[in-house]
C-alpha positions as MATLAB code, in Angstrom:
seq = 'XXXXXXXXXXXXXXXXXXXXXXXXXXXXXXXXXXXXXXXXXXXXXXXXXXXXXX';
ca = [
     -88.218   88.645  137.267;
     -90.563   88.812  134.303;
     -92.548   85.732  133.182;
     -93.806   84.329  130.042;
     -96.822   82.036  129.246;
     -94.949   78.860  128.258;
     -97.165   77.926  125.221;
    -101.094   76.562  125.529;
    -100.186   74.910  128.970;
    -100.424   77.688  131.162;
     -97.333   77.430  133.019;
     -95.919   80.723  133.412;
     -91.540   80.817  132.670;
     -89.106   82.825  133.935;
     -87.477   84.931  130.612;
     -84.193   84.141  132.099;
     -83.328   81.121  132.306;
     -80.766   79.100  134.390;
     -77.805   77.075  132.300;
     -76.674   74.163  134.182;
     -73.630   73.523  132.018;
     -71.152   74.051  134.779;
     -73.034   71.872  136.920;
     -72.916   69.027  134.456;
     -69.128   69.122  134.596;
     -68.730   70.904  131.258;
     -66.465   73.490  133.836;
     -63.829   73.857  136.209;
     -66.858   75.074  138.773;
     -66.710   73.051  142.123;
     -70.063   71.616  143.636;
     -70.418   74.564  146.184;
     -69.837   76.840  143.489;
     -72.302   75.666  141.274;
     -74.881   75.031  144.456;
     -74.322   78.745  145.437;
     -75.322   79.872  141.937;
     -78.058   77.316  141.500;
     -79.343   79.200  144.771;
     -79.406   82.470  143.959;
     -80.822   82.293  140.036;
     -83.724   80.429  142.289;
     -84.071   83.334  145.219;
     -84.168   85.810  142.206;
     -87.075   83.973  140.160;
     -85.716   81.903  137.704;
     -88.170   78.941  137.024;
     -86.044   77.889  133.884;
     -83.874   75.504  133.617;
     -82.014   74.396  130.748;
     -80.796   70.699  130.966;
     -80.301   69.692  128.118;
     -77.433   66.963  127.144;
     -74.514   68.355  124.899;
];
């Protein structure tokens, strides 16, 4: 995974980032579904997740 200095605050973010749209129940995904893929964006370095209310 590649990283990018998030702004002046120094945090370094993943340039991939994570959707959680399925796990919001904006999709037919079931919890272990969603947990499983939750999971494996982590164990591959995503640090970026977007949240955000539709």
């Amino acid at each position: 995974m590649r990283y990018k200095q998030f702004g002046r605050t120094g945090w370094e973010v993943s340039e991939i980032g994570y959707g959680m749209w399925g796990m919001g129940g904006w999709s037919n995904s079931d919890d272990q579904q969603s947990l499983q893929s939750l999971q494996t964006a982590v164990n591959r370095g995503c640090n970026f997740f977007d949240t955000a209310y539709v």
